[in-house]
Steps between C-alpha positions, in 0.01 A plus 500: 500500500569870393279610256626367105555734202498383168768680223353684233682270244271143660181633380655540103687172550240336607271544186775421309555181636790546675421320789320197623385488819281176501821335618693420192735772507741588868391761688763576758547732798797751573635724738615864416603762774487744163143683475315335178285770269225405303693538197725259540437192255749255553710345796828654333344814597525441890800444747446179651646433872822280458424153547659247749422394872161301366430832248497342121601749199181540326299426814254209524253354312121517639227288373209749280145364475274710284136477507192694361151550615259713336747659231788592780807319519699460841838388556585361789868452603647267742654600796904516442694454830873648520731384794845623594773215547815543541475896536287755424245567231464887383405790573183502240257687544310343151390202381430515102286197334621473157478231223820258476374320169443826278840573312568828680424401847166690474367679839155529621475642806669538863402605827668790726556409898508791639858523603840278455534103645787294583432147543799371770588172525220244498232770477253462239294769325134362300357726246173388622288516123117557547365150402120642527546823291777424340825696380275684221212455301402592128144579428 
């Protein structure tokens, strides 16, 4: 996967308890063809792709596991896998992770692809998570 970016506005959630991320709260994937910056703080703040042909407003939900091993946390994120039907999915060029349980749609990060897709008919596109490293670590 492209390299992930957290916001600015994760790390000052985070210690505030906004989110989490042992599994209790949804963490959900979306697609964006609308550069994110690392001041953005919630999913309001982004232009999501419109959704149809197999692409579901507010993306999809991936499973988080967060562990810890000598005093740093990792979160691991499933794999989310997005396939056209019926039509095509996109252009996006983004896919932003943010938190579906906190009131204000919370983000926390999102990774950059280099250039636009469009999923055609029956194509699918996997964000492909790091399950060794993870999607980010706190230390």
């Amino acid at each position: 996967m492209a390299a992930f970016n957290k916001f600015n506005d994760f790390v000052e959630q985070l210690c505030k308890g906004v989110h989490d991320l042992d599994g209790t709260h949804t963490i959900k994937v979306m697609l964006t063809n609308t550069a994110p910056v690392a001041t953005n703080s919630v999913k309001a703040d982004l232009t999501e792709i419109t959704a149809g042909n197999g692409y579901t407003a507010g993306g999809t939900a991936t499973t988080p596991t967060l562990s810890e091993s000598s005093g740093t946390a990792k979160l691991v994120l499933t794999d989310v896998v997005f396939t056209a039907s019926g039509g095509s999915i996109g252009p996006f060029r983004y896919i932003v992770v943010y938190n579906d349980t906190a009131t204000s749609d919370n983000l926390i990060g999102y990774a950059d692809y280099g250039s636009s897709v469009t999923l055609n008919d029956t194509e699918t596109f996997t964000t492909d998570f790091d399950a060794s490293n993870g999607v980010l670590t706190v230390a």
